[in-house]
C-alpha positions in Angstrom: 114.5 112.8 88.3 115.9 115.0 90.8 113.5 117.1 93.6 114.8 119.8 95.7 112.3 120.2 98.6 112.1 124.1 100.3 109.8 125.9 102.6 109.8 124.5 106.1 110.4 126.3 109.3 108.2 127.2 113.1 105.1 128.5 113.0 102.9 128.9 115.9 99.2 126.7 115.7 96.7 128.2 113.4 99.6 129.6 111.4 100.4 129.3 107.4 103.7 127.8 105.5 103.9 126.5 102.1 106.2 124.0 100.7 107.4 123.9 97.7 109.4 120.7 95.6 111.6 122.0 92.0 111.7 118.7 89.6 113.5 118.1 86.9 114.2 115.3 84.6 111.1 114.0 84.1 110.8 112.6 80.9 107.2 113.2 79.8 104.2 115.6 81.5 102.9 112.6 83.0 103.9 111.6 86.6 102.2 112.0 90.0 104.3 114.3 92.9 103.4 115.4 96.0 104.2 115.0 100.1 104.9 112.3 102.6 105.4 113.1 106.0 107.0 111.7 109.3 106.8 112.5 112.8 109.0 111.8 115.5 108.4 108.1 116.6 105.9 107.4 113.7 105.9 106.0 110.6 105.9 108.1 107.3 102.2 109.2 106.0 101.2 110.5 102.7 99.6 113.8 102.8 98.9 115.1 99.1 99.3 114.5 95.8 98.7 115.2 92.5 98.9 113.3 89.2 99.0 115.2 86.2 97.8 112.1 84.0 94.6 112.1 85.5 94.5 115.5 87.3 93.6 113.5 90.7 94.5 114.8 93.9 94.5 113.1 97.2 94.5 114.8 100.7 94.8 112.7 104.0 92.1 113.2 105.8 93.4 115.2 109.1 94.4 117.8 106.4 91.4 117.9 104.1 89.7 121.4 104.0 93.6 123.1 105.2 96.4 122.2 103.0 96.2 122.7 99.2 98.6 121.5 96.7 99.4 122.8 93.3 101.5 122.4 90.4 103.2 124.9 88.1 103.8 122.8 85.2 105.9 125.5 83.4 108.2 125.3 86.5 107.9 121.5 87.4 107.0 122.6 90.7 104.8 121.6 93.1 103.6 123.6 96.1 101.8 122.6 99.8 99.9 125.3 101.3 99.6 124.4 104.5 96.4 126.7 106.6 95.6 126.6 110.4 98.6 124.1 111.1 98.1 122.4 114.0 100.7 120.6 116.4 100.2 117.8 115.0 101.3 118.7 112.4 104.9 118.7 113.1 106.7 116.2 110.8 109.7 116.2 108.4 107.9 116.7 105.4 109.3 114.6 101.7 108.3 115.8 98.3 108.0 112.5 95.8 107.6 111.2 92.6 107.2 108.5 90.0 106.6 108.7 86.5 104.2 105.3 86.8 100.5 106.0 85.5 98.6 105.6 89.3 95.4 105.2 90.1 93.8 107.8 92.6 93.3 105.5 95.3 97.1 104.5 95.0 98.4 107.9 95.1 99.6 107.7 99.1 101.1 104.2 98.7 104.8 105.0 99.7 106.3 102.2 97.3 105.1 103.5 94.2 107.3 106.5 94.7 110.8 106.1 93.0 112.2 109.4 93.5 112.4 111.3 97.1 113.5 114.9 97.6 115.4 115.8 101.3 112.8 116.2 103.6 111.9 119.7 105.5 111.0 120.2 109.1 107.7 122.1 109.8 107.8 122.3 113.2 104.3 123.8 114.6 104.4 125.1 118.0 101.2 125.2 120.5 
């Protein structure tokens, strides 16, 4: 499974950006995607996901209510829309994926992720 990871950039606070994350070689239409993300001097967080098994999604709390993610399953793509960005949220941003069945509550568990895409900086600006 390969993930190629696009969309990042500088936007100033209260601004929008979308991420997006092309897949390919997974081998059924089962697997969950979405983001992790890390900012400087912290460890990596997940933010969303989806799993198409189950249709769960999962949003970190701080982003709850802003970000929205989506798939395109014709396109194997997976998309972030990220709303009224804050500071905050400032973070190299890593598409992921595994083809394991997961339960919802496991969805931002880092270790169950087997494939990473190259992270993009979002950098928001106050």
């Amino acid at each position: 499974v390969q993930l190629q990871a696009f969309g990042g950039g500088v936007v100033q606070a209260g601004g929008s950006l979308r991420l997006s994350c092309a897949a390919s070689g997974f081998r059924s239409d089962d697997y969950a995607i979405g983001w992790f993300r890390q900012a400087p001097g912290k460890e990596r967080e997940g933010v969303s996901f989806w799993t198409t098994s189950s249709n769960k999604q999962y949003y970190l709390e701080s982003v709850k209510g802003r970000f929205t993610i989506s798939i395109d399953n014709a396109r194997n793509t997976v998309s972030l829309q990220m709303n009224s960005l804050k500071p905050e949220d400032t973070a190299v941003y890593y598409c992921a994926a595994t083809e394991r069945v997961v339960a919802g509550s496991f969805l931002a568990v880092e270790g169950i992720y087997d494939y990473w895409g190259q992270g993009t900086l979002v950098t928001v600006s106050s």
